[in-house]
N, CA, C and O atoms as a Tripos MOL2 file, in Angstrom:
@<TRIPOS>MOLECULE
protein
  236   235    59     0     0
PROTEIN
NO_CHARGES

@<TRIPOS>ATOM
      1 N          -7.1880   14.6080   -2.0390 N.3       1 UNK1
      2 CA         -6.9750   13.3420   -1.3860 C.3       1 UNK1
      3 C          -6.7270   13.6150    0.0960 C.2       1 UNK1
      4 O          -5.6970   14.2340    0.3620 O.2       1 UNK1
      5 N          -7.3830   13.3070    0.9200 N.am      2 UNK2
      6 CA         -7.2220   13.0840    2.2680 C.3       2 UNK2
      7 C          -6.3040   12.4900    3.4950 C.2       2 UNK2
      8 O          -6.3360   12.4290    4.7240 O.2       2 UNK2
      9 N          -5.4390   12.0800    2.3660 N.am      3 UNK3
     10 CA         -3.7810   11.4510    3.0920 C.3       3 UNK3
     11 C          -2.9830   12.2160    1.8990 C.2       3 UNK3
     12 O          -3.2330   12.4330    0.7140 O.2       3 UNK3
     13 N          -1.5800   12.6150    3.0350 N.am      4 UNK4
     14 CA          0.2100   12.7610    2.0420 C.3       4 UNK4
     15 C          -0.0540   11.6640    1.4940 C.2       4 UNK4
     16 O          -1.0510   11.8370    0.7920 O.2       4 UNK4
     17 N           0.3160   10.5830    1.4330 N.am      5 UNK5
     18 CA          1.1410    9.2450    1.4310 C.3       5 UNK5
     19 C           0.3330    8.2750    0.5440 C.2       5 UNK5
     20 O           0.0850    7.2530    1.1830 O.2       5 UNK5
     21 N          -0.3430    8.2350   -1.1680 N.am      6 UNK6
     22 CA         -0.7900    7.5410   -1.4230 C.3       6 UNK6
     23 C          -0.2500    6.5040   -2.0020 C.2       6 UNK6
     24 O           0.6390    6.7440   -2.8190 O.2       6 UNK6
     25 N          -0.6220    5.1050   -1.7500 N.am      7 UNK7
     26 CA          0.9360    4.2490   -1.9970 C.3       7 UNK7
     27 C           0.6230    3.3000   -3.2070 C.2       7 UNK7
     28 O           1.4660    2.8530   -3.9850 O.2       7 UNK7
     29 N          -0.5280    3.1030   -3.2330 N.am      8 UNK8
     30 CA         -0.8590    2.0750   -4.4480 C.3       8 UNK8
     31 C          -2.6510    2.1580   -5.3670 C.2       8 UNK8
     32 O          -3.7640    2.2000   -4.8430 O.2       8 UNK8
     33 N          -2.4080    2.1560   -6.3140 N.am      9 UNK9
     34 CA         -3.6210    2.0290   -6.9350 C.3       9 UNK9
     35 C          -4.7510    1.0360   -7.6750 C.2       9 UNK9
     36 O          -3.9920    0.5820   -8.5310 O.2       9 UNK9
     37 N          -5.5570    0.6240   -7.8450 N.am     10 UNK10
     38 CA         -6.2970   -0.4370   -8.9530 C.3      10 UNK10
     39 C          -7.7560   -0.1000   -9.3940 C.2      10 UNK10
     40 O          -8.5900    0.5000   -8.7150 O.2      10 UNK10
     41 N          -7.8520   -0.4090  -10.1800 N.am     11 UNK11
     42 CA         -9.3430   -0.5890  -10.5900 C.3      11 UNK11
     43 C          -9.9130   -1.3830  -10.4070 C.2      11 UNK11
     44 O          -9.2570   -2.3570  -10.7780 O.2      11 UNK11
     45 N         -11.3980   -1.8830   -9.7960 N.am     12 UNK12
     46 CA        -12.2000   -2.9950   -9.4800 C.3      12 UNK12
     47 C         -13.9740   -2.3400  -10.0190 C.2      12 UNK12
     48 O         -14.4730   -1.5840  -10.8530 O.2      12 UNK12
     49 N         -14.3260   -3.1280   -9.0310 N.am     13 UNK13
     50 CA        -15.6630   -3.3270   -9.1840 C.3      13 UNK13
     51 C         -16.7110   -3.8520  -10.0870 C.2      13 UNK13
     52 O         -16.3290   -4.1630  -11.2150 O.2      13 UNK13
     53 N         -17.7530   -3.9820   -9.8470 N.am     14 UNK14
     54 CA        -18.6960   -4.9810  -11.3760 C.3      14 UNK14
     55 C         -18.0670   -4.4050  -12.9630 C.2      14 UNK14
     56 O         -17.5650   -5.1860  -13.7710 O.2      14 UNK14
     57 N         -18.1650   -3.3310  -13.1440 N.am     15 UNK15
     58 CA        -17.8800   -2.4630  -14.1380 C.3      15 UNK15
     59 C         -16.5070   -2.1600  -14.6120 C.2      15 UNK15
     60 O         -16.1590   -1.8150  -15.7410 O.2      15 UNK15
     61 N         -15.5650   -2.4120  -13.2140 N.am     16 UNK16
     62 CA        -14.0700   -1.9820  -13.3070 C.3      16 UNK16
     63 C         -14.1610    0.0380  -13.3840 C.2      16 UNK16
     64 O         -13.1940    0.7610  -13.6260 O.2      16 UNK16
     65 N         -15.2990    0.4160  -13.1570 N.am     17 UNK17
     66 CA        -15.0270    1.6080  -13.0070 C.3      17 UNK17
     67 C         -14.9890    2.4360  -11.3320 C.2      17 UNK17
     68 O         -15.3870    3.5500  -10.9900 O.2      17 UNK17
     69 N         -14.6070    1.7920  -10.8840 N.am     18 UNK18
     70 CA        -14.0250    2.2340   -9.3550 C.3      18 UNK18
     71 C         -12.7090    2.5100   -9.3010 C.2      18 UNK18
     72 O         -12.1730    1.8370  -10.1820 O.2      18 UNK18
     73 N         -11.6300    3.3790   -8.5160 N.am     19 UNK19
     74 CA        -10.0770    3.2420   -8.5370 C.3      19 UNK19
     75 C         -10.2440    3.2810   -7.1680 C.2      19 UNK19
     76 O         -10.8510    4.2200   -6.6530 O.2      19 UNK19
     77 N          -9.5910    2.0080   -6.2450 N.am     20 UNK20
     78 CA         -9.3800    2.0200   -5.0090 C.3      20 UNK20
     79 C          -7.6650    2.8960   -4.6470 C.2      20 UNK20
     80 O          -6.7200    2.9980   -5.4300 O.2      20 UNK20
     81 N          -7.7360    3.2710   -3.6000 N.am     21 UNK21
     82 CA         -6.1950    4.0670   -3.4950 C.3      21 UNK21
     83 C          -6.0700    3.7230   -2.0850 C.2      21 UNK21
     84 O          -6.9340    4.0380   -1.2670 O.2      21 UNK21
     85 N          -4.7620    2.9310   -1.7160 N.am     22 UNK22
     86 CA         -4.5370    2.9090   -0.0990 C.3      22 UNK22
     87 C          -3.2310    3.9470    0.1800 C.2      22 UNK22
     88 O          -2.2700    4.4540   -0.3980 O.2      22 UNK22
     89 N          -3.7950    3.8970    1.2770 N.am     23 UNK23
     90 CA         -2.2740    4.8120    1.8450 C.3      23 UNK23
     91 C          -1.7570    4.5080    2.9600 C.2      23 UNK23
     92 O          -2.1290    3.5330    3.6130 O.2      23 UNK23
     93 N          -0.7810    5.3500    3.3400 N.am     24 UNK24
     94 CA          0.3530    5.2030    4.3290 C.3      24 UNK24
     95 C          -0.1530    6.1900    5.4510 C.2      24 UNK24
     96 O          -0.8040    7.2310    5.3670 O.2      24 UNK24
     97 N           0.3940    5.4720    6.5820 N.am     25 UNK25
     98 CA          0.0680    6.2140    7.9250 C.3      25 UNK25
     99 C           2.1060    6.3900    8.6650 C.2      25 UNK25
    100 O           2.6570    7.3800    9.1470 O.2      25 UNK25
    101 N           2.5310    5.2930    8.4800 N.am     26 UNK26
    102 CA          3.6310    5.3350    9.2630 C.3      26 UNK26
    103 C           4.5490    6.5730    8.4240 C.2      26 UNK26
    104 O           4.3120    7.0700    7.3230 O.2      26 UNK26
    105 N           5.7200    6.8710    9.4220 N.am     27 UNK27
    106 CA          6.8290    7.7180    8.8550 C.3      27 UNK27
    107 C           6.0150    9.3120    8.6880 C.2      27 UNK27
    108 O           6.3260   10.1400    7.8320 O.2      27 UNK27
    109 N           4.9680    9.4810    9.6770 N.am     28 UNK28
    110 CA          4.0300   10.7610    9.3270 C.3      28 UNK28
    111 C           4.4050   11.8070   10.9500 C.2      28 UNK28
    112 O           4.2010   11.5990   12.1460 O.2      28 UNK28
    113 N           4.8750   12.6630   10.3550 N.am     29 UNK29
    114 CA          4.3370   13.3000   12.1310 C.3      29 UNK29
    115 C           3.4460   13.6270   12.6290 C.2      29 UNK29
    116 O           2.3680   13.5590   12.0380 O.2      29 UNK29
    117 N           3.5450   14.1510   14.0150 N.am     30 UNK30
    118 CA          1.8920   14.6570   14.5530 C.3      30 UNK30
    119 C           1.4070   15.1550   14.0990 C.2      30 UNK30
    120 O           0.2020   14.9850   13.9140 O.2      30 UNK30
    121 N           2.4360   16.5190   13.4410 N.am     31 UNK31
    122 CA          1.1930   17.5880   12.5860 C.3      31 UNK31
    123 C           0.4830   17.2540   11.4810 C.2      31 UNK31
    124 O          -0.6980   17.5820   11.3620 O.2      31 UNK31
    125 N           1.3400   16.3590   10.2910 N.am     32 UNK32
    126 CA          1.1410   15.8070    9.4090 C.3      32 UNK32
    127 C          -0.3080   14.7690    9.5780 C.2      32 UNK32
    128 O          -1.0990   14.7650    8.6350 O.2      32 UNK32
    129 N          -0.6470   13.7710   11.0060 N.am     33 UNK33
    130 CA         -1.6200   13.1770   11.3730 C.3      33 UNK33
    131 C          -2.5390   13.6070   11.2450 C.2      33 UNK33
    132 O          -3.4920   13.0630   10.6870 O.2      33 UNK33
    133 N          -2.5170   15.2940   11.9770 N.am     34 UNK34
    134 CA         -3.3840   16.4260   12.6850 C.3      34 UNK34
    135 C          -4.3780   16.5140   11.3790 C.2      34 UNK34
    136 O          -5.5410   16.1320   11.2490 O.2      34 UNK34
    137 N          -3.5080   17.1400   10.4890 N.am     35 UNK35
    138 CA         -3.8820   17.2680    9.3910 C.3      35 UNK35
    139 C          -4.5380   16.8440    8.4720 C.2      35 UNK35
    140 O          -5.3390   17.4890    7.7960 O.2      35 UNK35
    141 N          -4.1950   15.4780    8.3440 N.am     36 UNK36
    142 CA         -4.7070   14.4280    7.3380 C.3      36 UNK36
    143 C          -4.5860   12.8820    8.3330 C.2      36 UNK36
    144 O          -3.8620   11.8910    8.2500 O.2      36 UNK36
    145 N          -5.5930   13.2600    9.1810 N.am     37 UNK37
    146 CA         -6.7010   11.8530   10.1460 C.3      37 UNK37
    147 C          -6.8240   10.4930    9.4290 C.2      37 UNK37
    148 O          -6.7600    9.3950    9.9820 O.2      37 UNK37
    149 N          -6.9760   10.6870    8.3540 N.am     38 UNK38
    150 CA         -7.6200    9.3270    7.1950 C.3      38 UNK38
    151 C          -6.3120    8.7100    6.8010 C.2      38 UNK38
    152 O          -6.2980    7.5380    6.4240 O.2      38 UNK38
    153 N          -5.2520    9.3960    6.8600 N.am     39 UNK39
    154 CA         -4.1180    8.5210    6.3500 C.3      39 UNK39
    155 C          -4.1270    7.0160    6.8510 C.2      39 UNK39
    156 O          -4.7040    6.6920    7.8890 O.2      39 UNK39
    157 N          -3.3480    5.9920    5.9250 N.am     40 UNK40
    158 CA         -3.7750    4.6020    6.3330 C.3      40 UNK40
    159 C          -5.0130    3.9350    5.8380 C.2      40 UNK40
    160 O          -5.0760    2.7250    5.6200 O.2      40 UNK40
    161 N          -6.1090    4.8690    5.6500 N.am     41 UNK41
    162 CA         -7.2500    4.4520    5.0590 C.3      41 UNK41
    163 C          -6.9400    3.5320    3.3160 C.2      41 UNK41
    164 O          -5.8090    3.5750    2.8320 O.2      41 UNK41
    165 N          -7.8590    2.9290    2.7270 N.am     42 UNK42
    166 CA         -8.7240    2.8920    1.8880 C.3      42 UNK42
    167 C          -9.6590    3.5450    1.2280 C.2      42 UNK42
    168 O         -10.8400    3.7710    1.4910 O.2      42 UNK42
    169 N          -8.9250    3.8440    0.2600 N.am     43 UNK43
    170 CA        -10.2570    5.4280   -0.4120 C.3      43 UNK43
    171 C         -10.4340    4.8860   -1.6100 C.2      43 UNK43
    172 O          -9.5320    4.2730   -2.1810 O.2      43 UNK43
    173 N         -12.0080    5.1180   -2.2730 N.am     44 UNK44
    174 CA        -12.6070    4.7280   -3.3640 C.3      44 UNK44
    175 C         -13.1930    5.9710   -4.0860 C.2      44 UNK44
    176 O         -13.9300    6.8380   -3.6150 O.2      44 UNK44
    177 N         -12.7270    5.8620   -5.2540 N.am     45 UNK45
    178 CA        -13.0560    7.1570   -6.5340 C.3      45 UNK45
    179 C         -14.1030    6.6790   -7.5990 C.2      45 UNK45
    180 O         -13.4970    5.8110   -8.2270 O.2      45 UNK45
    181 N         -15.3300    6.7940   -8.1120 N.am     46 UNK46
    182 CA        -15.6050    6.3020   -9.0300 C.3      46 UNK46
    183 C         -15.4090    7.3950  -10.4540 C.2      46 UNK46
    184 O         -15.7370    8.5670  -10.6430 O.2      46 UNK46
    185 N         -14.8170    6.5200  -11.1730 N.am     47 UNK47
    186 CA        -14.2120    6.9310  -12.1110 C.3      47 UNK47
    187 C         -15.0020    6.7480  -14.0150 C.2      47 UNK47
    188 O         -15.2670    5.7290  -14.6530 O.2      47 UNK47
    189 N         -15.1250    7.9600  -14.3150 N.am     48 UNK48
    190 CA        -15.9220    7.7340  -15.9780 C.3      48 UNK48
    191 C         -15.3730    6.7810  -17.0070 C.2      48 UNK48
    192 O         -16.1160    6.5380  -17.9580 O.2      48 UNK48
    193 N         -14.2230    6.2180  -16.9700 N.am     49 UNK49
    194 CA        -13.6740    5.5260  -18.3070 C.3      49 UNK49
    195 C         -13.7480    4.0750  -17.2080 C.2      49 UNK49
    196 O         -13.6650    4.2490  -15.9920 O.2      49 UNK49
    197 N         -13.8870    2.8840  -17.7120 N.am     50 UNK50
    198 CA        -13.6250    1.9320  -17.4850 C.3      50 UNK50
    199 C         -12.8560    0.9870  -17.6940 C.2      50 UNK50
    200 O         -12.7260    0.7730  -18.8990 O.2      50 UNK50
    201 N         -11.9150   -0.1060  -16.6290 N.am     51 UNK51
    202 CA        -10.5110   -0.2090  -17.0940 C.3      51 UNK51
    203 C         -10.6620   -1.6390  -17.6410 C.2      51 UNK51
    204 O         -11.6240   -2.1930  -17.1080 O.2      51 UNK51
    205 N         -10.1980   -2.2000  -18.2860 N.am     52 UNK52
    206 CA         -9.9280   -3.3130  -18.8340 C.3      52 UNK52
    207 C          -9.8610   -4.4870  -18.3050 C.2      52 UNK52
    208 O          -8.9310   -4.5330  -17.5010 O.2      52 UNK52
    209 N         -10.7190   -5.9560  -18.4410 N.am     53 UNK53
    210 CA        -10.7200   -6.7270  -17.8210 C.3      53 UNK53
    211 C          -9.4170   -7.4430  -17.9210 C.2      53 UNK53
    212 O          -8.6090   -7.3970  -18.8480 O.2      53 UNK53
    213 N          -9.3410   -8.2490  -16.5820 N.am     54 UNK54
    214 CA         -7.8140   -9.0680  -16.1120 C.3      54 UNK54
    215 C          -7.3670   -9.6140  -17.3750 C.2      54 UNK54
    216 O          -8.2410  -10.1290  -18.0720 O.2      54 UNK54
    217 N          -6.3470   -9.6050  -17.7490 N.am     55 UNK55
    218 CA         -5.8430  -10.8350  -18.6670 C.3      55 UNK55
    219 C          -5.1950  -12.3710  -18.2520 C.2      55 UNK55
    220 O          -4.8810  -12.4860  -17.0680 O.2      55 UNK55
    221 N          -5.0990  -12.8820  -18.6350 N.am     56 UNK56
    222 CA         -4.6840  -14.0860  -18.0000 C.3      56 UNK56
    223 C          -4.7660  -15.2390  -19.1860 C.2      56 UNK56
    224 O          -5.6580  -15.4550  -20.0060 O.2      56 UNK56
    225 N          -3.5080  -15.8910  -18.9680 N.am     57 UNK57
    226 CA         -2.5990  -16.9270  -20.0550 C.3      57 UNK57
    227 C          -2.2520  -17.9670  -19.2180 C.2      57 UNK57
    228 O          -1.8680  -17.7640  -18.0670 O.2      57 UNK57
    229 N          -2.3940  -19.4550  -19.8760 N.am     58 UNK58
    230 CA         -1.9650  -20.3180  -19.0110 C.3      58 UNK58
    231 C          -0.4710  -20.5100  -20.1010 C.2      58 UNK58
    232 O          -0.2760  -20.5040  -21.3160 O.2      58 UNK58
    233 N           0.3190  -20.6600  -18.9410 N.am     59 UNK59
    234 CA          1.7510  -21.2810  -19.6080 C.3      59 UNK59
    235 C           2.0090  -22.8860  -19.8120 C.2      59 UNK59
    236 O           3.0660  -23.2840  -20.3010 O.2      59 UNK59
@<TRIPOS>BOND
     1     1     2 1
     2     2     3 1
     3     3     4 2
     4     3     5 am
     5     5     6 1
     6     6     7 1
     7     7     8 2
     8     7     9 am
     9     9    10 1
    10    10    11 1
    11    11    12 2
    12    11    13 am
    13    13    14 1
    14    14    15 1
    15    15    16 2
    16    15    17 am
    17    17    18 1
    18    18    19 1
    19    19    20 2
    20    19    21 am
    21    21    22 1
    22    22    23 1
    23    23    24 2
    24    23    25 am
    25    25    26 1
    26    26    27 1
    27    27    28 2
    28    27    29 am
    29    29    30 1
    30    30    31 1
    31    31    32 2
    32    31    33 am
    33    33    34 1
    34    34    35 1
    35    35    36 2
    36    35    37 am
    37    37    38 1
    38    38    39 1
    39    39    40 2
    40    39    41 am
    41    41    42 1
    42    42    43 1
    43    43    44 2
    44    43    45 am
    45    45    46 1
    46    46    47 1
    47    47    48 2
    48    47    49 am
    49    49    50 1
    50    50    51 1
    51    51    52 2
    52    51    53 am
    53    53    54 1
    54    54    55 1
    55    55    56 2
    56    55    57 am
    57    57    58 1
    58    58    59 1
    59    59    60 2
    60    59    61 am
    61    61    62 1
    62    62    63 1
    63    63    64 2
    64    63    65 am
    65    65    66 1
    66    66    67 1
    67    67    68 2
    68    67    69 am
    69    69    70 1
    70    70    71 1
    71    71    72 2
    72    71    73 am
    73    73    74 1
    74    74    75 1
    75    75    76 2
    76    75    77 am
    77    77    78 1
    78    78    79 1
    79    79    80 2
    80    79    81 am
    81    81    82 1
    82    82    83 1
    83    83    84 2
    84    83    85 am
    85    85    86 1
    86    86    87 1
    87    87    88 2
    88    87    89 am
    89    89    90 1
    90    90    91 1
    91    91    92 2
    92    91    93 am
    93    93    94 1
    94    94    95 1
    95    95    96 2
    96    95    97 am
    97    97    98 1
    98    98    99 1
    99    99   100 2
   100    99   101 am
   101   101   102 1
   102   102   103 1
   103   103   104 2
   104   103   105 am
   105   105   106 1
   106   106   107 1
   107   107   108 2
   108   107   109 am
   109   109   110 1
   110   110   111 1
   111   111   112 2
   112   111   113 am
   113   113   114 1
   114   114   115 1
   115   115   116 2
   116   115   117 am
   117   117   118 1
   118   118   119 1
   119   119   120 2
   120   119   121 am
   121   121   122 1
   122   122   123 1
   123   123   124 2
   124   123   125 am
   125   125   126 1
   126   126   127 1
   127   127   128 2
   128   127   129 am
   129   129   130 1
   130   130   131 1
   131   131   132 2
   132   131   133 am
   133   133   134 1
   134   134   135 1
   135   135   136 2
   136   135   137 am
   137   137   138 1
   138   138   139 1
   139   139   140 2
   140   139   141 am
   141   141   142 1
   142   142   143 1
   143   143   144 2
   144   143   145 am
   145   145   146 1
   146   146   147 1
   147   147   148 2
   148   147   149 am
   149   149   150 1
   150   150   151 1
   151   151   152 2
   152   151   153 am
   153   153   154 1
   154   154   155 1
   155   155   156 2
   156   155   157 am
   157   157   158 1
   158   158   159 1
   159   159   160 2
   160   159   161 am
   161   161   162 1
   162   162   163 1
   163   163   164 2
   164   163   165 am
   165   165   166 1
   166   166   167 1
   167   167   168 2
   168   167   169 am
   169   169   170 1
   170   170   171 1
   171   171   172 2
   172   171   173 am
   173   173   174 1
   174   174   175 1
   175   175   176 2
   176   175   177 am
   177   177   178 1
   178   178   179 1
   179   179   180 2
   180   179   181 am
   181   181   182 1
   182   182   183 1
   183   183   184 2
   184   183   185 am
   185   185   186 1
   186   186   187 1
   187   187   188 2
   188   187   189 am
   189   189   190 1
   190   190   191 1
   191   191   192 2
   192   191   193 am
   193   193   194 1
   194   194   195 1
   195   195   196 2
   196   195   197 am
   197   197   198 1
   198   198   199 1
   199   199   200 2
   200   199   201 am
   201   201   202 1
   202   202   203 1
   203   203   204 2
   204   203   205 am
   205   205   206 1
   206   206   207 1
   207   207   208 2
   208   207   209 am
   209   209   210 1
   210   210   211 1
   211   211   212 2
   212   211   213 am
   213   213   214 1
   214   214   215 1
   215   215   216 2
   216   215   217 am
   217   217   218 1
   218   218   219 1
   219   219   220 2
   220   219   221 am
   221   221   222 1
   222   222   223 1
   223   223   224 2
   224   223   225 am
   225   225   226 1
   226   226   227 1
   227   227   228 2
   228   227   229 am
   229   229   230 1
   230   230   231 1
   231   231   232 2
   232   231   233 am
   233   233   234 1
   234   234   235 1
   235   235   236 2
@<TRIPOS>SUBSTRUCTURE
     1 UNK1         2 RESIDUE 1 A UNK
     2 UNK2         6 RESIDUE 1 A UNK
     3 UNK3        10 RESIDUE 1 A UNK
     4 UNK4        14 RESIDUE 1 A UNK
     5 UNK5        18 RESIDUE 1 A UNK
     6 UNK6        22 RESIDUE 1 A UNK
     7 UNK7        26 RESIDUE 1 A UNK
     8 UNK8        30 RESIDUE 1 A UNK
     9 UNK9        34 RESIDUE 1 A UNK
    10 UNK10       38 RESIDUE 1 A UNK
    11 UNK11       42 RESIDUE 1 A UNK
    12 UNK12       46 RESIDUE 1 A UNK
    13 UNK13       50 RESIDUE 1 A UNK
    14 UNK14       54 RESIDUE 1 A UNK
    15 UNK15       58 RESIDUE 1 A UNK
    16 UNK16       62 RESIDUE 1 A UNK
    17 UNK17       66 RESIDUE 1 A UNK
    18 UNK18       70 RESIDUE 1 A UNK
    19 UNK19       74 RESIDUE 1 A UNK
    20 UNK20       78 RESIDUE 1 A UNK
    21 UNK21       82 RESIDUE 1 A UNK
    22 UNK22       86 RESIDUE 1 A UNK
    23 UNK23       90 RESIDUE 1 A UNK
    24 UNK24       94 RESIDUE 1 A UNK
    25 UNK25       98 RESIDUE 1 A UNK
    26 UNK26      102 RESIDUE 1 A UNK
    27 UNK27      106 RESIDUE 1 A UNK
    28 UNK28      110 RESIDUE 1 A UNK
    29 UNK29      114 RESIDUE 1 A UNK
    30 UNK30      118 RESIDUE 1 A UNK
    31 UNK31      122 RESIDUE 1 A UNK
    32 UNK32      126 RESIDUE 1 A UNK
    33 UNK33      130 RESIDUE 1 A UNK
    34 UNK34      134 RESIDUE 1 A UNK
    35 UNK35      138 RESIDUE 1 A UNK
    36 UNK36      142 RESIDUE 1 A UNK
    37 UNK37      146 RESIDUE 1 A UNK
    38 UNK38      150 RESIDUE 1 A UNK
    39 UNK39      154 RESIDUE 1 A UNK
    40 UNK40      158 RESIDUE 1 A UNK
    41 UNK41      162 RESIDUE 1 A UNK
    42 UNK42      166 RESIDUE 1 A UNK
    43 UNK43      170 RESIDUE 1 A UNK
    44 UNK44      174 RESIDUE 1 A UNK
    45 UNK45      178 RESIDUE 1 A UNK
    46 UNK46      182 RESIDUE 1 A UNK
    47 UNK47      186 RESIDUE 1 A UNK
    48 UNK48      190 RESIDUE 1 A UNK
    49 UNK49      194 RESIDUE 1 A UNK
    50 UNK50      198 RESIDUE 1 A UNK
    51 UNK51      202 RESIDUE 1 A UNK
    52 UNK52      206 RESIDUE 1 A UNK
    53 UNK53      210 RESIDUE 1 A UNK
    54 UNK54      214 RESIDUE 1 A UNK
    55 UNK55      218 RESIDUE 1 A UNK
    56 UNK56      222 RESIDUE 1 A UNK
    57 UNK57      226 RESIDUE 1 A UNK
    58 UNK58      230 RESIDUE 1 A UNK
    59 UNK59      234 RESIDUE 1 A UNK
């Protein structure tokens, strides 16, 4: 992974077989920046198992 700091995850796409991952840029030092440029980004994995469509209930 191309950032320290990955902060949250989901599955999307037509298929639900994508895992989007965002991350963190703040609270990083220079070297830490130096290092890993992409932090803050949006990164996309496509992934072999596919995740389960939304559920949803009306109350």
């Amino acid at each position: 992974m191309p950032s320290m700091g990955p902060t949250c995850v989901a599955l999307g796409g037509e298929d639900l077989r994508t895992l989007f991952i965002t991350s963190r840029r703040t609270r990083q030092s220079s070297d830490e920046l130096l290092r890993f440029p992409e932090s803050g980004n949006l990164f996309r994995v496509e992934v072999g198992q596919a995740g389960r469509p939304p559920f949803s209930c009306r109350v």
